[in-house]
ZAMARGU-4260 file (C-alpha; in steps of 0.2 Angstrom, whole numbers, plus 5000, padded with zeros to 4 digits):
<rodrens>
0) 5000/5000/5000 | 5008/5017/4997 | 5012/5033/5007 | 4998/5042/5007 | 5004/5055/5022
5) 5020/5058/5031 | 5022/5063/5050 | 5036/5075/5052 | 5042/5077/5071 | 5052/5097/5069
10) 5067/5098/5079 | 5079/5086/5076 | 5070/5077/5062 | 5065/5091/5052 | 5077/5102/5054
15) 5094/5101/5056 | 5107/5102/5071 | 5108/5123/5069 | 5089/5120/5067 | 5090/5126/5049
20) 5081/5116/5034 | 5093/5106/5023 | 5089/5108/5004 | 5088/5091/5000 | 5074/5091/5014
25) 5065/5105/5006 | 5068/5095/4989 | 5060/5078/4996 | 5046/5086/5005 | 5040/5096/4988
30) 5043/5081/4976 | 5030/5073/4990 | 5019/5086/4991 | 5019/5084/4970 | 5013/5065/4972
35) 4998/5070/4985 | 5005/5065/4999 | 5000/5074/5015 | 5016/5083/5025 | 5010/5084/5041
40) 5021/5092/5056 | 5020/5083/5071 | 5027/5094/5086 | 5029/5103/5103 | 5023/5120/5097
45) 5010/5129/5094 | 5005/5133/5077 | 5015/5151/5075 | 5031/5141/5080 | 5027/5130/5066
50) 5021/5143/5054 | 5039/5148/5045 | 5041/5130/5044 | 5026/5126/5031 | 5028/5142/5022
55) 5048/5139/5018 | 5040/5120/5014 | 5024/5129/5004 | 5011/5117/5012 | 4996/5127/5011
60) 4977/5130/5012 | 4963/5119/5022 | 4969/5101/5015 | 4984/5103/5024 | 4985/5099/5044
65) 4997/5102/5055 | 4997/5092/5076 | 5004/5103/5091 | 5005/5105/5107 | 5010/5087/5106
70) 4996/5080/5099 | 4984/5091/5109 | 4976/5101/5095 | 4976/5096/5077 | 4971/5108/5065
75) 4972/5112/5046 | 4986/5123/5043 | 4974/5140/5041 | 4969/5135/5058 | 4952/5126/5056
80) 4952/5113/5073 | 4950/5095/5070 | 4950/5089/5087 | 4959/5096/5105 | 4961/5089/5120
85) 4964/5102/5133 | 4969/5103/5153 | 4955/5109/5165 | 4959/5126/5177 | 4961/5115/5191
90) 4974/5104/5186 | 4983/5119/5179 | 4981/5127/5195 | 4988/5111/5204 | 5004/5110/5192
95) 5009/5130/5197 | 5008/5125/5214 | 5019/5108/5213 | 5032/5119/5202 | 5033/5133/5216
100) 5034/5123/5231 | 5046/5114/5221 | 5057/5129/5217 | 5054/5123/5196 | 5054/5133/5184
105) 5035/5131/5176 | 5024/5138/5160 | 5009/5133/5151 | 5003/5136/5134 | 4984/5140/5129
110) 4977/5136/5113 | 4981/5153/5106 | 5001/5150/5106 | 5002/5161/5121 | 5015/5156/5134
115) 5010/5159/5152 | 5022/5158/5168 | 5018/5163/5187 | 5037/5163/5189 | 5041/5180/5191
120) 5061/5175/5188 | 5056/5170/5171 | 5067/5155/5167 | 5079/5156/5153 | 5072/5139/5141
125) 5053/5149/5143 | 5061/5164/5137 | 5069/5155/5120 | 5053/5145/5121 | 5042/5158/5117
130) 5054/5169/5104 | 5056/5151/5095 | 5036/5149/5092 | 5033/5167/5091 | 5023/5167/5105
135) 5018/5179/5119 | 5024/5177/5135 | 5012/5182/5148 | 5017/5186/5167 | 5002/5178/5177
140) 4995/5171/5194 | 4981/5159/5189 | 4970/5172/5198 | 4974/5183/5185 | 4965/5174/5172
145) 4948/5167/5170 | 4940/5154/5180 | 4938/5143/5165 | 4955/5146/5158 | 4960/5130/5150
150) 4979/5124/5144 | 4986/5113/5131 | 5000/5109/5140 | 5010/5113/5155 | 5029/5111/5155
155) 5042/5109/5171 | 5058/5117/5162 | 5075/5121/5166 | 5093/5111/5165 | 5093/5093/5167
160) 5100/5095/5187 | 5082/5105/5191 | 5071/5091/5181 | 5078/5074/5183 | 5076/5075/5201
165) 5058/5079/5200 | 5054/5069/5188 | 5047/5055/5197 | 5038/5065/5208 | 5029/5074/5195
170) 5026/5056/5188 | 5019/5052/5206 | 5008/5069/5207 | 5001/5068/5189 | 5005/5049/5181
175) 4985/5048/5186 | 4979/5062/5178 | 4989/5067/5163 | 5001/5060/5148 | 5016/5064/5155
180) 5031/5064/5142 | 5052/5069/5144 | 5050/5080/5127 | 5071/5083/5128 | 5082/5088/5143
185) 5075/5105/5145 | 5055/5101/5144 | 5044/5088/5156 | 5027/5090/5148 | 5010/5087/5155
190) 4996/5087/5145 | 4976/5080/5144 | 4979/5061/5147 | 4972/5054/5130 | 4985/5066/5120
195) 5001/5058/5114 | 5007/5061/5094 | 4999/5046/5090 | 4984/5047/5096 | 4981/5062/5085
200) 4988/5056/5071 | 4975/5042/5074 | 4961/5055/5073 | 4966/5065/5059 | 4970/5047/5048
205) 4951/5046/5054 | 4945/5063/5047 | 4957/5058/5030 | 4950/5041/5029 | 4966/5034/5029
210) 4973/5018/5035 | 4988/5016/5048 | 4996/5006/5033 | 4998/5023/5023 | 5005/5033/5033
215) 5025/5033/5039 | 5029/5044/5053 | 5047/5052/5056 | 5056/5057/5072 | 5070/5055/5086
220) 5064/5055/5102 | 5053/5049/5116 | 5039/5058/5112 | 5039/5053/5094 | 5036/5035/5101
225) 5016/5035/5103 | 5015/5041/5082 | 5029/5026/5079 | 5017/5012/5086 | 5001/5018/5077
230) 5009/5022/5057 | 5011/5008/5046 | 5028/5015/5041 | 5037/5020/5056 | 5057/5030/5055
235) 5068/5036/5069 | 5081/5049/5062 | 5101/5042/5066 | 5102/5054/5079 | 5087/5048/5088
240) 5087/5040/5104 | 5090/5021/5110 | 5071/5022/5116 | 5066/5029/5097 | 5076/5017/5088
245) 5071/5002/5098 | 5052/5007/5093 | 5054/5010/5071 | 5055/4998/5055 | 5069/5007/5049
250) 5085/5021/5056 | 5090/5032/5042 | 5104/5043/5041 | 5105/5058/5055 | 5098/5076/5053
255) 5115/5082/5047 | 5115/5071/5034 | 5100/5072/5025 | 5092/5056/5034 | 5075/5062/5031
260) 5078/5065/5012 | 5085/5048/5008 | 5070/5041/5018 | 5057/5050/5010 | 5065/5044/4991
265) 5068/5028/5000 | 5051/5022/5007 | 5037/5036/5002 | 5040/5041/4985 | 5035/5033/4970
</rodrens>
């Protein structure tokens, strides 16, 4: 059965170590795009973060759809919502109270690509964070915003010496009431418990009518797992990790050197 859509995790996979676009990935993804097949990007961010990503790619208009937040909210690439899966006020509330009596650095996004924190000694990843996905970055007590202010995803952030010792707590504290994911060394992501990259991949292959069997999915870390075990076609870049390798069909080459071109030619195109 061939390719019929691609799964594209960003960083790492997409993009290169300096997180620039090769040209022979630009090249693969439009000789794709030419045969129909669907480029969707699967990722972390919200969709103005992903934005310069689909116009340097030129995937356009409402047939195109992007997954972000981590799988919390799929949408077409104009912004036409598919399906989201979003975190209540009070869990939010309880994750800003675990990250300050933990002294950990915390930040949530809403659906809008906004980036709030209640730290007032903003933490250096949140302020990268929100420059790289063009995103406000808003100052703010959860009394501050309305009662029914929902998240996509809330994020313990910081060096690896502030999170890995939390880590299991925060496993502890939320394991029960969210899907809860090491997104790199820098990110600890809470989100709604049925969200994962796979399960939206599931519900957008549903929207497509298209079967698990015609569909390959690309990325590198943990993460990029959940969208491994559902695709029929299932890659980890070179540069991924142990967990990510141990979980794909096939390991192309790393991001450096065009892995994702050569697996693209090798397995989707015709």
């Amino acid at each position: 059965m061939s390719i019929k859509l691609i799964a594209l995790d960003i960083d790492d996979t997409l993009l290169d170590s300096k997180g620039k676009l090769l040209a022979s990935t630009k090249a693969a993804v439009q000789k794709a795009l030419a045969q129909g097949i669907k480029i969707v990007l699967c990722t972390g961010r919200p969709l103005a973060g992903v934005q310069p990503y689909l116009d340097a790619l030129h995937i356009a208009g409402d047939d195109q759809y992007v997954i972000t937040y981590n799988g919390a909210v799929t949408e077409s690439v104009t912004g036409k919502v598919v399906a989201k899966h979003l975190v209540d006020n009070a869990l939010y509330r309880k994750m800003t109270t675990f990250g300050q009596e933990h002294q950990v650095p915390f930040n949530v996004l809403d659906e809008n690509s906004n980036i709030y924190t209640a730290d007032r000694d903003v933490n250096w990843v949140t302020v990268i964070q929100a420059w790289e996905n063009k995103a406000g970055l808003l100052v703010r007590d959860p009394d501050e915003l309305p009662a029914d202010f929902q998240i996509t995803k809330g994020l313990f952030v910081g060096n690896p010496e502030q999170l890995d010792p939390i880590e299991g707590l925060v496993e502890e504290t939320f394991g029960q009431d969210c899907y809860i994911v090491r997104a790199g060394k820098y990110f600890l992501e809470l989100m709604n418990p049925v969200v994962n990259k796979g399960q939206a991949l599931k519900e957008l292959a549903g929207v497509l009518g298209l079967d698990a069997d015609e569909i390959m999915a690309v990325g590198d870390e943990k993460n990029d797992i959940p969208m491994f075990q559902f695709a029929g076609t299932a890659v980890s870049m070179g540069n991924g990790s142990d967990e990510a390798k141990a979980q794909v069909d096939y390991v192309t080459e790393t991001n450096d050197e065009g892995g994702l071109a050569n697996a693209i030619q090798k397995l989707a195109l015709i």
